[in-house]
C-alpha positions in Angstrom: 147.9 83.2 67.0 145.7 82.0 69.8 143.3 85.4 69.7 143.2 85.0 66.0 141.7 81.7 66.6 139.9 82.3 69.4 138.1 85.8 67.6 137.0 83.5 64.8 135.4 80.7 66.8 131.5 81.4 67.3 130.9 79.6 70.7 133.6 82.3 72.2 131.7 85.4 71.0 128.6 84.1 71.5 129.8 84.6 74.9 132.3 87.1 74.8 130.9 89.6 72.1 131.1 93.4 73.3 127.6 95.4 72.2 127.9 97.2 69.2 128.7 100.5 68.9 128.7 103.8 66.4 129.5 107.4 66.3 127.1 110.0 68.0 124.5 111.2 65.8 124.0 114.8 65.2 121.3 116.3 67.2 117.8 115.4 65.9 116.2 118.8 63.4 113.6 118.9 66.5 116.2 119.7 69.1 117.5 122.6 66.4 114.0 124.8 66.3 114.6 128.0 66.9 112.1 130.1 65.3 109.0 128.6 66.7 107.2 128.8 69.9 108.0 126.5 72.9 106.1 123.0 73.1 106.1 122.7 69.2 108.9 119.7 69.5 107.6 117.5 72.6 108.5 114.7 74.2 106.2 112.5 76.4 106.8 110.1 78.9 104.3 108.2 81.5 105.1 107.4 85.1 103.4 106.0 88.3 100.9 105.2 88.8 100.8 106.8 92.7 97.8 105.7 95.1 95.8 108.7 96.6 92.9 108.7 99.0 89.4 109.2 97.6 86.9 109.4 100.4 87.7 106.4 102.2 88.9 104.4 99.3 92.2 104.3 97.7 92.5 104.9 94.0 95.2 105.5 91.5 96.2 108.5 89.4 99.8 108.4 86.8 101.4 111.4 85.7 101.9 112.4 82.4 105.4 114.7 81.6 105.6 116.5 78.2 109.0 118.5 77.6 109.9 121.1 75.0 112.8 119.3 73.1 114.0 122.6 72.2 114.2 125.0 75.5 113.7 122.0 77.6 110.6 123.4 79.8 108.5 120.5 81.5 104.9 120.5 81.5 103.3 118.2 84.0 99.7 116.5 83.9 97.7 113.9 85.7 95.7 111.3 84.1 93.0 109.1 86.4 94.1 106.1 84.3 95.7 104.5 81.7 92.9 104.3 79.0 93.1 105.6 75.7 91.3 108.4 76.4 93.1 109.4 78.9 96.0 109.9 77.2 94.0 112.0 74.6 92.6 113.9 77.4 95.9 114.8 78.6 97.4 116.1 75.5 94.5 117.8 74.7 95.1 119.9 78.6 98.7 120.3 76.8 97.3 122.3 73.5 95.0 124.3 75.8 97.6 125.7 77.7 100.7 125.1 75.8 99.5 125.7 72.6 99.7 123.2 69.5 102.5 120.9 68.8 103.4 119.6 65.7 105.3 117.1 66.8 105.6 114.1 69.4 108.0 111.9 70.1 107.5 108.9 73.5 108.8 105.3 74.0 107.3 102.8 72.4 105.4 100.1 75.4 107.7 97.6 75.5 111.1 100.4 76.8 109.1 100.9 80.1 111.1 98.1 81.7 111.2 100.0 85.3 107.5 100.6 85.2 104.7 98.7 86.6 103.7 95.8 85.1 99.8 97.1 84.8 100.9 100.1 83.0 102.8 98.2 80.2 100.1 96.3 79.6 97.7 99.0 79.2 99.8 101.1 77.0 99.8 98.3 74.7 95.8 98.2 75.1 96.1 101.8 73.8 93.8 102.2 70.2 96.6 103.6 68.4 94.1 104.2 65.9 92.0 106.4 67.7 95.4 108.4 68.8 96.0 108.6 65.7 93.0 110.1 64.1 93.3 112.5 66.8 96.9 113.7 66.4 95.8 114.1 62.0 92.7 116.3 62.9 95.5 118.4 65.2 98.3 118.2 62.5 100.3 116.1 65.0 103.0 114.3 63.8 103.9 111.5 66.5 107.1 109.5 66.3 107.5 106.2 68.7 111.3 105.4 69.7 112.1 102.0 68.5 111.9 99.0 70.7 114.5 98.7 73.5 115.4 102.0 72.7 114.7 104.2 74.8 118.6 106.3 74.9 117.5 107.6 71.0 115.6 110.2 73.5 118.9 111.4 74.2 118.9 114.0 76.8 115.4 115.2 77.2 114.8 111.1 77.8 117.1 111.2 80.4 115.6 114.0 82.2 112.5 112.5 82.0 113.4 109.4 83.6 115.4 111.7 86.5 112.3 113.0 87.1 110.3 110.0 86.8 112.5 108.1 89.4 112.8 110.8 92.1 109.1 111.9 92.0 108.5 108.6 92.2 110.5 107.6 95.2 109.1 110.7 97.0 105.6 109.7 96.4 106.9 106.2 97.8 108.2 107.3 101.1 105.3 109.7 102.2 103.3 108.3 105.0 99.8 110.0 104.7 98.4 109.5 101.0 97.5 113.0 98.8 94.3 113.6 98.0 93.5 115.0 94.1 94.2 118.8 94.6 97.2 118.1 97.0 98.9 115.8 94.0 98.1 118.7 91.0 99.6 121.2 93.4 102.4 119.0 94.3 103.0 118.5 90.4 102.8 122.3 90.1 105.4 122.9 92.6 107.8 120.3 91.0 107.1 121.9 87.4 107.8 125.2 88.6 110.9 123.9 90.2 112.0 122.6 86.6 111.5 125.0 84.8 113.7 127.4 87.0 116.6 125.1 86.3 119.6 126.5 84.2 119.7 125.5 80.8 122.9 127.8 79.9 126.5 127.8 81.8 126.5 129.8 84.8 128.9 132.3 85.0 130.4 133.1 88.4 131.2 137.1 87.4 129.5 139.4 89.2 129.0 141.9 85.7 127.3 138.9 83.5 124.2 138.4 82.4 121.6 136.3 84.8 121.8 132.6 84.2 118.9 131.5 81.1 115.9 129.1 82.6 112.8 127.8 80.6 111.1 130.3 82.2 112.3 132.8 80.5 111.3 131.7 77.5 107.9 130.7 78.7 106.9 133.9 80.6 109.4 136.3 79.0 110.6 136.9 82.7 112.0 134.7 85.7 110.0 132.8 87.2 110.1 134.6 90.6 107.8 133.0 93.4 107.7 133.4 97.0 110.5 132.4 99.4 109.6 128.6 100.2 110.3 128.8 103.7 111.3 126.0 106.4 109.7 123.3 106.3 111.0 119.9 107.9 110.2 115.7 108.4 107.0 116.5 111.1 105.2 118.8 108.6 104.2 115.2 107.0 102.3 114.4 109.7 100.4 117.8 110.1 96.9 118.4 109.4 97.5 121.7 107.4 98.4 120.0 104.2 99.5 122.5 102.4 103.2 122.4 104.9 103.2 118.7 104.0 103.3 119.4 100.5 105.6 122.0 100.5 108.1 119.4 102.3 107.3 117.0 99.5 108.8 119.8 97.1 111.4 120.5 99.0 112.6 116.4 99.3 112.1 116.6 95.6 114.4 119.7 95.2 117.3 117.9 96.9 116.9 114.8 95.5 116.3 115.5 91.7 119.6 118.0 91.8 121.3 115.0 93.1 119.8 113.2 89.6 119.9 116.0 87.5 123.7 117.9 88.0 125.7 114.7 86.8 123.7 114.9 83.7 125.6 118.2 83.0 129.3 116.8 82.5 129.8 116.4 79.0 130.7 112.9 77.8 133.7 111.9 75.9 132.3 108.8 74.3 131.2 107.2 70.8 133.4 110.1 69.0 134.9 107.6 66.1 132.7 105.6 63.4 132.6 101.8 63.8 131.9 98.8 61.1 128.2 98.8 60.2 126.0 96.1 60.7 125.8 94.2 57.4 122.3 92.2 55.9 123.3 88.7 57.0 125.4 89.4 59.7 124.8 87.2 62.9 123.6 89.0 66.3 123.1 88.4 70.0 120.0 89.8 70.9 120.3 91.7 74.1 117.1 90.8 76.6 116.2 90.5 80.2 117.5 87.4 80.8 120.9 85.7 81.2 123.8 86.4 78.6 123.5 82.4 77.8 119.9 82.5 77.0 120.0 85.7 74.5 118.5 84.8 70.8 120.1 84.5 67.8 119.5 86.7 65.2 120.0 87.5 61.6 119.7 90.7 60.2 117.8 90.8 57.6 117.0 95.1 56.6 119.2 98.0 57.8 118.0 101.8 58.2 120.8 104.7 58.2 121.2 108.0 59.2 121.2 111.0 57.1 125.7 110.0 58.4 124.9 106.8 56.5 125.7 104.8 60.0 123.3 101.9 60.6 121.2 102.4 63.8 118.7 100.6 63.5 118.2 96.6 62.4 115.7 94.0 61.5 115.7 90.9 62.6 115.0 87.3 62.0 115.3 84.8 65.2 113.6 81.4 64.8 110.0 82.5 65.5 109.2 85.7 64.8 110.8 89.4 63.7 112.4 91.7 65.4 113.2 95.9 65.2 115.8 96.5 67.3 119.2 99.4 68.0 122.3 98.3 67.6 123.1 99.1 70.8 121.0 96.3 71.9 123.2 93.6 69.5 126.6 91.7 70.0 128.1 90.8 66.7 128.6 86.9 66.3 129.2 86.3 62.7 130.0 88.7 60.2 128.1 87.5 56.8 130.0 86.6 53.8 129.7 89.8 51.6 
């Protein structure tokens, strides 16, 4: 009797509400191409920005990663800012050697929490019409996730942000800063080192085929380089920089398979369908603040799947509204329907 009354009263589940919650969804059509070539379905993502030395001046370059959503091959570029048309210059590097995609998908501004500051802001400084105009004369179709929701990457989001986060950290802990041509050949090593990564199940017998990497796919053969060689901590401080980037490549080896091999346990999770969000229902809004000091919010619009499950909400706080997952929402009050 007690949890009856104590489900029912509002104050409680204001604080108490668990996040809402629904079946998987099916893999998007774009992770299901099979018939076309690699880089047709891309995802983008931005990080940095990283400080280099120019002359006697430090300045600051970002990289730009693009993955192939369907044979998950990485394609890494470096933009010298954060400008609008630098983001249209490095997509353009992409169709040059890549080829034409048809279709993009990247976070919308506001899901780069764990960036810099500077770089939020400029993304939403972007002209999203000049993009645009671009990506029609191309035939580009380019999708944004929606606010906050960064997980409806699914996988190849989460491998960015591995990436993101080691390279990162590497970058971070180097003592001598990169110069331009050490950082592109320092992105080509770490590109070359994704792209040999397995992407099928290894098979410990001796008679089976080899293990299947982007690579194959991309140059119709392994991507077979030379033996790295040994390479330790004092090559950092060397003058030949050349050893001090191959010891970059090498921390990032052993720190992104540290990042990258739990991602490869499957997860036994959101396998049963839960009660849709309802027009009129009640919400917590999930933000970076305290539990306490989350909005209130009414739901006002909700978009299904092809499953018919709502994922997606809109929603009316006191001032303004809002597009959010539903992952993102606690469920106060269910509306009287």
């Amino acid at each position: 009797m007690i949890k009856g009354i104590v489900s029912k009263c509002v104050i409680c589940r204001k604080y108490c509400a668990p996040f809402v919650d629904q079946k998987m969804a099916n893999l998007p059509k774009e992770r299901l191409i099979s018939d076309k070539p690699p880089f047709t379905m891309v995802g983008m993502d931005f990080f940095g920005p990283f400080q280099i030395k120019q002359g006697r001046s430090l300045v600051k370059r970002y990289g730009v990663i693009f993955t192939c959503l369907s044979i998950r091959a990485v394609h890494l570029e470096i933009a010298h800012s954060m400008d609008t048309d630098s983001c249209i210059n490095a997509i353009r590097r992409l169709i040059s050697r890549r080829g034409n995609p048809e279709f993009i998908r990247s976070d919308n501004g506001t899901n780069l929490v764990g960036a810099e500051r500077e770089m939020r802001e400029e993304i939403e400084r972007w002209n999203i019409d000049k993009i645009n105009n671009f990506m029609l004369q191309k035939s580009i179709k380019w999708a944004f996730n929606p606010p906050a929701a960064s997980h409806f990457g699914g996988v190849w989001e989460r491998l960015i942000r591995s990436v993101r986060k080691v390279l990162y950290s590497v970058m971070q802990e180097q003592s001598l800063r990169l110069n331009d041509e050490n950082l592109n050949t320092l992105f080509c090593e770490v590109e070359a080192i994704l792209n040999n990564r397995p992407i099928s199940e290894v098979s410990e017998h001796v008679d089976d085929l080899k293990v299947l990497t982007p690579n194959h796919l991309l140059l119709l053969r392994p991507g077979e380089y030379f033996p790295p060689g040994t390479f330790c901590k004092t090559d950092n401080y060397v003058r030949r920089r050349w050893r001090q980037i191959q010891y970059l490549a090498d921390i990032f080896w052993k720190r992104w398979t540290h990042e990258y091999l739990p991602l490869l346990q499957s997860r036994q999770k959101w396998n049963s369908e839960k009660r849709n969000l309802k027009i009129g229902d009640i919400v917590l809004i999930q933000d970076n603040t305290p539990r306490n000091l989350w909005n209130l919010g009414r739901i006002i619009e909700v978009l299904k799947d092809k499953s018919d499950n709502v994922r997606i909400v809109r929603l009316k706080t006191y001032s303004t509204t809002l597009l959010r997952p539903v992952a993102k929402l606690c469920l106060v009050l269910e509306a009287d329907i």
